[in-house]
C-alpha positions as CSV (number, residue, x, y, z in Angstrom):
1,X,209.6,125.5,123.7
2,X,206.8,127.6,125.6
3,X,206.8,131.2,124.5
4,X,205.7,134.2,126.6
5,X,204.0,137.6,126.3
6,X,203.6,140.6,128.4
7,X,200.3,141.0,130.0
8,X,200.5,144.0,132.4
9,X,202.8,147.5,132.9
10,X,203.3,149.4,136.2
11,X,205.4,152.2,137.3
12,X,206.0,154.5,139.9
13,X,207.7,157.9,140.2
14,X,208.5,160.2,143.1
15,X,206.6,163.3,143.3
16,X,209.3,165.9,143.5
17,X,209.9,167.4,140.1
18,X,212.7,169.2,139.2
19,X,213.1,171.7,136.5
20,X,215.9,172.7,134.8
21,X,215.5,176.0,136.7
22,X,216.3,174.1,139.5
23,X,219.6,172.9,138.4
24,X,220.8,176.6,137.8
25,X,220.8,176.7,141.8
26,X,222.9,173.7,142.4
27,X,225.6,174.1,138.5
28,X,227.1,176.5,136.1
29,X,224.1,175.5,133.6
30,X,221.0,177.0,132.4
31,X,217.3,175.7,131.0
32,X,218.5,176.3,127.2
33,X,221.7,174.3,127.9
34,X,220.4,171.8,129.3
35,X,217.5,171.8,126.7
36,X,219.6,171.9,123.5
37,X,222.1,169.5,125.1
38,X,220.0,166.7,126.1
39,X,216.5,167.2,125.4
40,X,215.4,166.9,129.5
41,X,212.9,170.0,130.9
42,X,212.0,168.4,134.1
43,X,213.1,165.1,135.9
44,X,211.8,163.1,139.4
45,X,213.8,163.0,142.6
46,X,213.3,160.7,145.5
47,X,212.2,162.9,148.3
48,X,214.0,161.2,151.0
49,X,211.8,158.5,151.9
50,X,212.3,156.1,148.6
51,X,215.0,153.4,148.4
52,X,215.5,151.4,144.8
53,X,212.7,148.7,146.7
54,X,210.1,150.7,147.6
55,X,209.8,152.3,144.3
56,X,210.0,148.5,142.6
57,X,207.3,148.0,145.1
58,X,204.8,150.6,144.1
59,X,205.5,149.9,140.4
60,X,204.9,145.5,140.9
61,X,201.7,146.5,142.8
62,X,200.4,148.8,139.6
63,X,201.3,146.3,137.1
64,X,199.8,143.6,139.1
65,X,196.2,145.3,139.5
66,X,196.5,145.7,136.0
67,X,196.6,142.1,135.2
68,X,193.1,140.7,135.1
69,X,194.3,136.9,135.5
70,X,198.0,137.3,137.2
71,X,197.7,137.8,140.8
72,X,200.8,138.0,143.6
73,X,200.3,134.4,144.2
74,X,200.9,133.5,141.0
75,X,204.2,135.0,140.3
76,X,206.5,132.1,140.4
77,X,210.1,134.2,139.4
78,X,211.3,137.9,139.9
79,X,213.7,139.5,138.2
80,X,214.8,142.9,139.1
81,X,217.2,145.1,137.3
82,X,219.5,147.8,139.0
83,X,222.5,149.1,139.5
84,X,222.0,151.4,142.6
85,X,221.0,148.6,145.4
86,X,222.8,150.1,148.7
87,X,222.6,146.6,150.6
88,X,224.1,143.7,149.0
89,X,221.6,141.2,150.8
90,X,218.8,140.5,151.1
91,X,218.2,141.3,147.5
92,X,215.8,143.9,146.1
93,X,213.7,141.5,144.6
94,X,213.3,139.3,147.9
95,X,212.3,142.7,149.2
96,X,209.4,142.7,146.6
97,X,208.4,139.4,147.3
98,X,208.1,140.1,151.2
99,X,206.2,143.3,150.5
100,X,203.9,141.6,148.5
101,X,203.6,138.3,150.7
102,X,204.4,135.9,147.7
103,X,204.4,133.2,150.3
104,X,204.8,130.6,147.3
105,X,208.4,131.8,147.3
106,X,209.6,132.7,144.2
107,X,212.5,132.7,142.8
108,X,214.1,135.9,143.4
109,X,217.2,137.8,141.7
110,X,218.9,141.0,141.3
111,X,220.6,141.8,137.7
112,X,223.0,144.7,137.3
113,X,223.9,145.7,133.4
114,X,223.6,149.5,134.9
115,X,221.2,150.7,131.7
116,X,220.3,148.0,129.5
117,X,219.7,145.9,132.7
118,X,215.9,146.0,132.5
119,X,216.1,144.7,128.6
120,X,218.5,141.9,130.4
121,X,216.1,141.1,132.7
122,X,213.0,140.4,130.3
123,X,215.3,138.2,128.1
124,X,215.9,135.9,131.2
125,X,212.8,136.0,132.4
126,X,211.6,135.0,128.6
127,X,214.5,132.1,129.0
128,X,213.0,130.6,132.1
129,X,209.9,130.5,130.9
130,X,210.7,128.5,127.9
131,X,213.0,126.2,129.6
132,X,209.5,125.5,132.1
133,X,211.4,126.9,135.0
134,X,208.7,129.2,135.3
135,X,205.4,130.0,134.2
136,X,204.5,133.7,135.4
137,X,207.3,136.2,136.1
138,X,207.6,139.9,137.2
139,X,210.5,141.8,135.8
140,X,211.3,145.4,137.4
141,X,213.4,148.2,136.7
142,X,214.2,150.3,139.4
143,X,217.1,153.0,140.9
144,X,217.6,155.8,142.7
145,X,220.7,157.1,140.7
146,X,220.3,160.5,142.8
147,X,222.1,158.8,145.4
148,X,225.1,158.1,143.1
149,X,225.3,161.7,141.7
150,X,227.8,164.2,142.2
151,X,225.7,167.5,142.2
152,X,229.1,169.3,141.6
153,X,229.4,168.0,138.6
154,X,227.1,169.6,135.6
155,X,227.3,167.4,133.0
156,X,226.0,164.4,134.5
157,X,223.8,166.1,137.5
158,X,221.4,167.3,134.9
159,X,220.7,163.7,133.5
160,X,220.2,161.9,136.7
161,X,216.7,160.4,138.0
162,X,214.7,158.2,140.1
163,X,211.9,155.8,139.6
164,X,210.5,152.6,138.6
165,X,209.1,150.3,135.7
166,X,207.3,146.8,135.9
167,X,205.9,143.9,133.6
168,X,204.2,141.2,134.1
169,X,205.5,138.0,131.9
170,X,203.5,134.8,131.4
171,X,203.6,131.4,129.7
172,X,201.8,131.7,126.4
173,X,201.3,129.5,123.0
174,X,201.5,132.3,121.0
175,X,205.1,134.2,121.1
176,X,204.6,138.1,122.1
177,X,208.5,138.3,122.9
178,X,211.2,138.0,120.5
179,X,214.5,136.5,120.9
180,X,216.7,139.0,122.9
181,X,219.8,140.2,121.2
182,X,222.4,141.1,123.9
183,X,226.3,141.6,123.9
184,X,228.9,144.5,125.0
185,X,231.7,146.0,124.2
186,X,234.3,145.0,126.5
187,X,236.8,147.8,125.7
188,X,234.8,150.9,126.6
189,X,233.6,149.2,129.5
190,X,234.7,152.0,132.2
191,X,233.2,154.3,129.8
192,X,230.0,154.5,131.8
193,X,230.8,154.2,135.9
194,X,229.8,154.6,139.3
195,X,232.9,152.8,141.2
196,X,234.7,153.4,144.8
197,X,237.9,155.2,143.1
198,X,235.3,158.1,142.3
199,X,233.5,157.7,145.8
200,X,231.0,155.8,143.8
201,X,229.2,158.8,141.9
202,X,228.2,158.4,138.5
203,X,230.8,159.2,135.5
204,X,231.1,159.0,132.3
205,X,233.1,159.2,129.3
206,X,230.3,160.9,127.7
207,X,232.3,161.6,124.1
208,X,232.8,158.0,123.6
209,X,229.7,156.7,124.5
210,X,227.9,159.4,121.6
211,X,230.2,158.2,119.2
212,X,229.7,154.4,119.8
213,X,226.0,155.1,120.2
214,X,225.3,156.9,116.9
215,X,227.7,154.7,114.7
216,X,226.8,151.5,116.5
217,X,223.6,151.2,117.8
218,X,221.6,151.4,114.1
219,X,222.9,148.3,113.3
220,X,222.4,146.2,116.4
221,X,219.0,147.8,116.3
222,X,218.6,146.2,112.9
223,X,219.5,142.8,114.3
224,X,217.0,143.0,117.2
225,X,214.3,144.0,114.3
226,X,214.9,140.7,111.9
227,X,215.9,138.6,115.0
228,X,211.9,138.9,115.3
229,X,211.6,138.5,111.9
230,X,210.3,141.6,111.1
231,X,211.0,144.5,109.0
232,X,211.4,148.1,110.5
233,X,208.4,149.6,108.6
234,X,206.2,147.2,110.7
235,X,207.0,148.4,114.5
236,X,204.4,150.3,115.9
237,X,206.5,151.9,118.8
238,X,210.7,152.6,119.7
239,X,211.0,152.7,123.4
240,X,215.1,153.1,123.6
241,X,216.5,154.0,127.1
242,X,215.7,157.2,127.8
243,X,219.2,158.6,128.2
244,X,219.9,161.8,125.6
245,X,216.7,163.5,123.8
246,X,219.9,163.8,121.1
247,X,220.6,160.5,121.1
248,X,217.1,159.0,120.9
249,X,215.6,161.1,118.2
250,X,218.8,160.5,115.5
251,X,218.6,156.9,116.2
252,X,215.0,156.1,116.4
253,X,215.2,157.7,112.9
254,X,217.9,155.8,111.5
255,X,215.9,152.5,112.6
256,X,213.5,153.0,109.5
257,X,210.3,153.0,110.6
258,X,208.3,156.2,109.8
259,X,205.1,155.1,111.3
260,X,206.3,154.3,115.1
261,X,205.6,156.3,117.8
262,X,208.7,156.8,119.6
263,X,208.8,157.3,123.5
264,X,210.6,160.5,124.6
265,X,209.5,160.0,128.5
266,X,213.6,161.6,129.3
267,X,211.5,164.9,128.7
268,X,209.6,164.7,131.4
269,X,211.5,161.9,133.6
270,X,215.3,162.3,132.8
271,X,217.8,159.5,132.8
272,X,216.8,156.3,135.5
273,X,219.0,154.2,134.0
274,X,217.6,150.6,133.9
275,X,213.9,152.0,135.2
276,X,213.7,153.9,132.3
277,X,212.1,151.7,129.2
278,X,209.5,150.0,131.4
279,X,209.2,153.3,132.7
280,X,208.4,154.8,129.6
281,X,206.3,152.5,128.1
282,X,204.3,152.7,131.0
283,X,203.7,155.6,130.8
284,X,202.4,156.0,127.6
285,X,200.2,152.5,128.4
286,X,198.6,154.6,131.1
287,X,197.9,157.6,128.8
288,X,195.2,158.9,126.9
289,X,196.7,157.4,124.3
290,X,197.7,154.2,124.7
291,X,199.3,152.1,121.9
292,X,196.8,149.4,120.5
293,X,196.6,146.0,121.5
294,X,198.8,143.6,119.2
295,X,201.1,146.8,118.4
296,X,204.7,145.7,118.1
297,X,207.1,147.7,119.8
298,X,210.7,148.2,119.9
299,X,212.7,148.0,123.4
300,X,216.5,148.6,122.9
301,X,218.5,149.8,125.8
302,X,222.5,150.7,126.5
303,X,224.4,152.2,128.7
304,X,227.0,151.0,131.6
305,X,229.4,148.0,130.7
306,X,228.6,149.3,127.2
307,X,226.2,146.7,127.5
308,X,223.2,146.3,125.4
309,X,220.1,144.3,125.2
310,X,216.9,144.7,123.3
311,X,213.6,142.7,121.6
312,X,210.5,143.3,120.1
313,X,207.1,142.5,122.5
314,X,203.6,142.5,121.3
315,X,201.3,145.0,123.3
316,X,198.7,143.2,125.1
């Protein structure tokens, strides 16, 4: 079967930020609760004028300018992960394809696993490719979960986020993308909601989801790691969905692999839900310093559904 690498990262974020000082306006919280409880200072809110496909937008057009040999026209399949689209048709990724006139018409589709979506998203687009039904894909993670947050409510109002992640995917002899290991957990499924009973704002069940993350998650992390045949010493980066500061740093720990930088981008961007590994790793692609080409890096992302998803991909 063909394999397939990444080849390009884009993001986009608004340009409101919002301190934890901010919050104390809106909550009964503080900076050192929030802090201590979840590790987030600052976080981005859409300023009124992005939707979940503009943002996409802005992130596809970064990740495509930083593909030297990828261009619009060449994208044959898009893949866009979300859980806050507000129209159920046309799609957002149609929307990206318009935007960007991919008059070759690719194909076009929407995925919703809520947090683990974007990891989702990259194992079908890695599928397509090796069954030939594509060749180059763009895979987005996007959402504005502001619009699904109840601002009343401080213990999920101080998580919540907007913003975007892109990569570019492409046909390749050489296998930078490792089998994705996927599943859920069908019983804890309402554990992590936004539905129509709760005038669909985000909730969650947030003690069972900490349990289930720091007993759990190790050892489907494991999986992921020798799914790629690999052992954890040899990962050169952890990029888990930026969720909890508490959650990541425990976790990325228990993974084994001492040498890794791990991303901590909920510092500084807070919880977007399926935006947020692309997101992340974008981010630190784009700063002073950037991971090394042919570094191997950890995605793993959960969340909603109590769905997970997660491979290793070789930095281009």
């Amino acid at each position: 079967m063909t394999g397939s690498k990444v080849v390009a990262f884009g993001h986009f974020q608004p340009e409101r930020i919002v301190p934890n000082t901010e919050l104390e306006k809106l909550v009964e919280t503080s900076d050192e609760w929030i802090t201590r409880r979840v590790g987030i200072e600052e976080r981005r809110w859409g300023t009124g004028v992005e939707t979940v496909d503009s943002m996409a937008i802005k992130a596809a057009e970064m990740a495509l300018s930083n593909s030297a040999d990828i261009k619009a026209e060449d994208i044959d399949l898009i893949v866009l992960a979300t859980c806050t689209a507000t129209d159920r048709s046309p799609n957002m990724a149609a929307r990206v394809a318009n935007a960007l006139n991919m008059e070759q018409g690719p194909a076009t589709m929407d995925v919703n696993v809520a947090c683990s979506g974007f990891a989702h998203a990259v194992g079908i687009a890695q599928g397509a490719i090796a069954a030939g039904s594509a060749k180059n894909a763009l895979v987005i993670g996007s959402e504005m979960l502001t619009d699904y947050t109840d601002f009343t409510d401080r213990t999920t109002c101080v998580l919540t986020a907007d913003g975007a992640g892109a990569f570019i995917i492409t046909a390749s002899e050489d296998n930078g993308i490792s089998p994705v290991v996927w599943g859920s957990v069908p019983s804890l499924s309402d554990a992590v909601r936004i539905e129509t009973e709760n005038d669909m704002k985000f909730a969650q069940n947030g003690q069972s989801v900490y349990r289930w993350t720091v007993t759990q998650l190790p050892k489907i992390a494991s999986q992921i790691v020798e799914r790629a045949g690999m052992k954890p010493e040899e990962l050169d980066a952890i990029v888990l969905h930026q969720a909890n500061l508490r959650i990541i740093e425990p976790l990325a720990e228990k993974i084994g692999a001492p040498n890794a930088r791990v991303a901590t981008d909920v510092v500084y961007s807070g919880n977007t839900s399926a935006a947020s590994v692309p997101l992340a790793l974008s981010k630190m692609m784009a700063s002073d310093e950037p991971l090394p080409s042919g570094s191997k890096a950890l995605l793993f992302a959960f969340g909603g559904g109590l769905a997970y998803a997660g491979q290793i991909i070789t930095i281009p």
